[in-house]
Backbone as a chain_set.jsonl record, in Angstrom:
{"seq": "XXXXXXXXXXXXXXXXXXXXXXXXXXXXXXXXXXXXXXXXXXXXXXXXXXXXXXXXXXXXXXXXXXXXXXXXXXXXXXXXXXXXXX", "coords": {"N": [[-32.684, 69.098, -39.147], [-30.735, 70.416, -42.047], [-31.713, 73.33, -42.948], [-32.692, 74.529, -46.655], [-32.136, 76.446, -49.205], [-34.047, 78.375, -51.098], [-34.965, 79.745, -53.969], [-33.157, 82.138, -56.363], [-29.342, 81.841, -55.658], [-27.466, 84.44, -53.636], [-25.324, 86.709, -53.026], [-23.397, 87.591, -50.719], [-21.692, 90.809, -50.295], [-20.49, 92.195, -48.185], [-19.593, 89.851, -46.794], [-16.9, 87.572, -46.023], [-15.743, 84.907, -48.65], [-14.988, 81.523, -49.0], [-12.636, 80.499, -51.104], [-10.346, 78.93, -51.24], [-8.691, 75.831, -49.434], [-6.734, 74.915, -47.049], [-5.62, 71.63, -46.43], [-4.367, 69.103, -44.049], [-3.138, 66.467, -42.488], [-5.875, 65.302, -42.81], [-7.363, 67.009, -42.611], [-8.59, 70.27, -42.43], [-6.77, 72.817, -42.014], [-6.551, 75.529, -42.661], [-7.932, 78.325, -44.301], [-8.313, 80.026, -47.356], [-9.617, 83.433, -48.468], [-11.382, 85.364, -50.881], [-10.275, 87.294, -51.26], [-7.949, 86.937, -51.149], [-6.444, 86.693, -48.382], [-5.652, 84.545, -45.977], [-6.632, 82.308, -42.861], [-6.198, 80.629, -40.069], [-7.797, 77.713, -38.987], [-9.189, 77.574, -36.667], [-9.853, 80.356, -36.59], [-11.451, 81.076, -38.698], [-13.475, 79.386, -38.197], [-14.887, 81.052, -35.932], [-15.033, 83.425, -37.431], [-17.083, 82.305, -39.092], [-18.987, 81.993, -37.032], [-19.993, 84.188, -35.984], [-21.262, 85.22, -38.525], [-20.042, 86.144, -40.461], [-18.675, 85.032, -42.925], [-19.676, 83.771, -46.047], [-21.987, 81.53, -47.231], [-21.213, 79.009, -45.319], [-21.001, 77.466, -42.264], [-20.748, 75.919, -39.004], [-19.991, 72.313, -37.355], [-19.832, 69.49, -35.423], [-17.309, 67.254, -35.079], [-16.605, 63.943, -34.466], [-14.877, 64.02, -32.364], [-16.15, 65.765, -30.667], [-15.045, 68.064, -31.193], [-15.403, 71.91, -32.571], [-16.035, 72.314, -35.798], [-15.429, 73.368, -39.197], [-17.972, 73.608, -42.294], [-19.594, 73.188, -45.107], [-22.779, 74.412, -46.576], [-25.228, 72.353, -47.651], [-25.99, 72.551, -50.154], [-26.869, 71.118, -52.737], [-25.135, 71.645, -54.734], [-22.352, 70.323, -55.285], [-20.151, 71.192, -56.339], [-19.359, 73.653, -54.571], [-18.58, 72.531, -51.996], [-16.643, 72.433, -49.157], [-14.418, 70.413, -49.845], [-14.345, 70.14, -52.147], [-13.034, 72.022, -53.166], [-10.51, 73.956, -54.554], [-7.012, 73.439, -53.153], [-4.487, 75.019, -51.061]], "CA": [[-32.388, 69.051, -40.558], [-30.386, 71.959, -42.372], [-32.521, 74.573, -44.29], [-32.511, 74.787, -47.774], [-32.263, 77.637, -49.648], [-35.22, 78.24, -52.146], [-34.557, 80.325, -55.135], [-31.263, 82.11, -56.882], [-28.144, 82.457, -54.532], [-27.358, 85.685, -53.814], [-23.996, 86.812, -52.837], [-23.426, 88.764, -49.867], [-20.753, 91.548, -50.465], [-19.838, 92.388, -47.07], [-19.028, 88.683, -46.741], [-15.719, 86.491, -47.003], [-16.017, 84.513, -49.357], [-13.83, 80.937, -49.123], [-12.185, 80.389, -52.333], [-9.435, 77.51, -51.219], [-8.433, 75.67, -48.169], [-5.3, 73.897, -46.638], [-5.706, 70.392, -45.77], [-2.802, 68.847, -43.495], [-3.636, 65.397, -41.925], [-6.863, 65.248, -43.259], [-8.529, 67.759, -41.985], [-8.836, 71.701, -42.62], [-6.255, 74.224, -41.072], [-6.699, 77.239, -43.11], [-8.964, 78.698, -45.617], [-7.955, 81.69, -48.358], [-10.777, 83.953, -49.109], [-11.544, 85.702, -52.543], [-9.063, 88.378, -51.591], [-6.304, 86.372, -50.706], [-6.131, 86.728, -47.153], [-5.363, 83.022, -45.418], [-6.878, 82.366, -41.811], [-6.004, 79.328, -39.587], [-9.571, 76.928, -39.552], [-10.316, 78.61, -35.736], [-10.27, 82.036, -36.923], [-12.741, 80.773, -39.845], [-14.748, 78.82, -37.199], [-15.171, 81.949, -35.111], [-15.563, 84.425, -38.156], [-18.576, 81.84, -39.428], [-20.215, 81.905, -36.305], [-20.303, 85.577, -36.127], [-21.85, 85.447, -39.716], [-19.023, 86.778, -41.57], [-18.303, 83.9, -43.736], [-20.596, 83.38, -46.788], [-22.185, 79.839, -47.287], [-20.41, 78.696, -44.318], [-21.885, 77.265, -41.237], [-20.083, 75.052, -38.444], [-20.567, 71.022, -36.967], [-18.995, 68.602, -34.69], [-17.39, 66.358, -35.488], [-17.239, 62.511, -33.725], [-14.366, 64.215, -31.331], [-16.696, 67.127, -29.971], [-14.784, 69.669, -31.867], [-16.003, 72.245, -34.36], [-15.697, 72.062, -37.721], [-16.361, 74.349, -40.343], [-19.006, 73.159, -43.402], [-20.773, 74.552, -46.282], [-23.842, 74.408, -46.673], [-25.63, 70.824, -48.204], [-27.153, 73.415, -51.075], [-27.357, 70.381, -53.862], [-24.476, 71.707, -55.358], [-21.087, 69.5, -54.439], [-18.871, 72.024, -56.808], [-18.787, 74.444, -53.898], [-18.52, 71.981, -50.715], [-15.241, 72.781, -48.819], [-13.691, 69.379, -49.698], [-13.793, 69.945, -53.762], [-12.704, 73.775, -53.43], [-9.151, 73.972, -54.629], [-6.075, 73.156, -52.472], [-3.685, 75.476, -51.456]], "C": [[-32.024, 70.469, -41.024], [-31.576, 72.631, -43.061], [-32.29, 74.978, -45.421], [-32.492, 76.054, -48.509], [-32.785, 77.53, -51.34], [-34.874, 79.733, -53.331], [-33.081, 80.798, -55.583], [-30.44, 82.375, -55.597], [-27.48, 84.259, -54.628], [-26.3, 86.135, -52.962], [-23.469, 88.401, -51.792], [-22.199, 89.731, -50.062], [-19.782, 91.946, -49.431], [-19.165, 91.736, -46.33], [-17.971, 87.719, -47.337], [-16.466, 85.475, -47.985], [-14.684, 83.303, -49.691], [-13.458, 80.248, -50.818], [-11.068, 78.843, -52.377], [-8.993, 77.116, -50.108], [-7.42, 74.704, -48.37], [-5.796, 72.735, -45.67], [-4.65, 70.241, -45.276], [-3.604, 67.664, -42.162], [-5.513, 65.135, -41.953], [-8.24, 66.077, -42.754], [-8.356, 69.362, -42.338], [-7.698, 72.288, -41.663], [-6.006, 75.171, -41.087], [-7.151, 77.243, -44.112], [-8.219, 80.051, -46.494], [-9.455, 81.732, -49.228], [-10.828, 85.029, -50.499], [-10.757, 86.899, -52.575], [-7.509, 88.366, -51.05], [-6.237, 86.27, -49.274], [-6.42, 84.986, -47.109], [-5.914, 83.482, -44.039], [-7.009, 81.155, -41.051], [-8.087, 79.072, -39.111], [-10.062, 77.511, -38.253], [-10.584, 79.549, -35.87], [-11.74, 81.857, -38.157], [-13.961, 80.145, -38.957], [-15.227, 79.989, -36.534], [-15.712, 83.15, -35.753], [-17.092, 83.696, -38.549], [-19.412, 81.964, -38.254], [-20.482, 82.982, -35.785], [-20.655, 86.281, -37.451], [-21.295, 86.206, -40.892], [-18.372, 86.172, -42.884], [-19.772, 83.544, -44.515], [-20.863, 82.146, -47.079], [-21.215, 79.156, -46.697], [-20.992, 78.229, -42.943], [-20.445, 75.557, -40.083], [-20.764, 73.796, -38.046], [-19.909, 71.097, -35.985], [-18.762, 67.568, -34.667], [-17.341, 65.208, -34.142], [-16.111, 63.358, -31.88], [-15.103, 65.466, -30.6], [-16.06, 68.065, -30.467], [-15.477, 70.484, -32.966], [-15.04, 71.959, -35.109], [-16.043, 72.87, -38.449], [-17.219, 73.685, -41.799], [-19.342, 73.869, -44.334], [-21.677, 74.01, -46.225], [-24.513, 73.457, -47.674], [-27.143, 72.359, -49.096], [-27.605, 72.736, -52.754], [-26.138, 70.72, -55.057], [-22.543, 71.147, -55.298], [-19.676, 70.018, -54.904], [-18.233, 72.696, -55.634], [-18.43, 73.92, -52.356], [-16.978, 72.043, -50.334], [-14.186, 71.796, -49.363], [-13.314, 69.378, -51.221], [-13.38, 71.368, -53.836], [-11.263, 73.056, -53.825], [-8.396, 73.934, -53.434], [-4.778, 74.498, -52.537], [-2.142, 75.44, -50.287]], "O": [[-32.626, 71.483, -40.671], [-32.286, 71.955, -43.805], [-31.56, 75.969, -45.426], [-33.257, 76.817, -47.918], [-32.301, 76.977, -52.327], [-34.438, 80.748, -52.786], [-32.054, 80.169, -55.329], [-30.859, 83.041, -54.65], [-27.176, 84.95, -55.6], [-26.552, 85.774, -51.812], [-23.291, 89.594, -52.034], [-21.27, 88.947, -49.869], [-18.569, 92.044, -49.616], [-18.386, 92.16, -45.477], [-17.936, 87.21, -48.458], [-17.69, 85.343, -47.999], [-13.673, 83.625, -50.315], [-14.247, 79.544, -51.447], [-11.032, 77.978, -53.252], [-8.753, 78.094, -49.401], [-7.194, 73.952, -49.319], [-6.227, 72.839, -44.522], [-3.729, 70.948, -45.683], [-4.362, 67.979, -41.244], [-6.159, 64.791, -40.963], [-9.446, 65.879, -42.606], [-7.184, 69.305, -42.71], [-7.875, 72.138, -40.454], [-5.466, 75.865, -40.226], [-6.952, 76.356, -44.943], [-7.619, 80.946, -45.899], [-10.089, 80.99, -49.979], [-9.697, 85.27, -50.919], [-10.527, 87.512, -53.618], [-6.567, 89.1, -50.751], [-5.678, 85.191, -49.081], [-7.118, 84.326, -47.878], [-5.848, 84.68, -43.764], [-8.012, 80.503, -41.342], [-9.071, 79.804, -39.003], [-11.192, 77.996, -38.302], [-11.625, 79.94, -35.342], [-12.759, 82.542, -38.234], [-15.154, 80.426, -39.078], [-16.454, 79.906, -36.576], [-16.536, 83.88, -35.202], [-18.135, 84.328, -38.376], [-20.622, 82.047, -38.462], [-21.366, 82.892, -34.933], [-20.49, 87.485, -37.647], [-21.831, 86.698, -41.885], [-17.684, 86.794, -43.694], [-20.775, 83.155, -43.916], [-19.85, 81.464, -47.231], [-20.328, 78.663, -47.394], [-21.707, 79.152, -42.553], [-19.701, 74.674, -40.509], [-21.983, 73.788, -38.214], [-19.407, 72.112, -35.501], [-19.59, 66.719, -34.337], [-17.867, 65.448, -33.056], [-16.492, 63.261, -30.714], [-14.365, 66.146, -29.886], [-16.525, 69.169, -30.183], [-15.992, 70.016, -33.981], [-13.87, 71.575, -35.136], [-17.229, 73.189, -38.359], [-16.333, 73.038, -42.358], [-19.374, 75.099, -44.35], [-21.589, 72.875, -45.758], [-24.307, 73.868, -48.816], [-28.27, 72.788, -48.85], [-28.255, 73.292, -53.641], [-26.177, 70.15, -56.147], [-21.669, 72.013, -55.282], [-18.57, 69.729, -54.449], [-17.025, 72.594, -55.421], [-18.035, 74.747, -51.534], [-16.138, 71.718, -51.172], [-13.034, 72.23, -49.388], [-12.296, 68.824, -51.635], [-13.502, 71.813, -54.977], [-10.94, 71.91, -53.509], [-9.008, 74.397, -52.471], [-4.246, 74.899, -53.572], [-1.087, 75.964, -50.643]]}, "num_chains": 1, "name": "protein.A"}
């Protein structure tokens, strides 16, 4: 079960930060982070799992591949799927 996170959110600085992502056959293939830069969804899979990506964390989905996620923090504004489109 994921781990919740218990009091205010607190906003790492040193950390991207995804702001909008490109869907294309229903699935993720690039993210743009809060300073514009774009990065195809393995470079984002590979930056999150070297902890560079803020509220960001990877899965797998049914085909054994990763996936990139946010974090099930009760809030469904910031979940990758309602972020803006770009």
């Amino acid at each position: 079960m994921p781990r919740r996170r218990s009091g205010p959110h607190t906003i790492d600085p040193n950390k991207a930060m995804i702001k909008e992502v490109h869907y294309e056959d229903g699935s993720i293939q690039a993210v743009k982070f809060q300073n514009g830069q774009v990065v195809d969804v393995q470079t984002a899979i590979e930056m999150t799992e070297a902890d560079l990506i803020e509220d960001a964390n990877t899965g797998v989905n049914r085909e054994g591949e990763k996936t990139l996620r946010s974090y099930p923090d009760g809030d469904p504004s910031n979940n990758l799927s309602n972020l803006p489109r770009f």
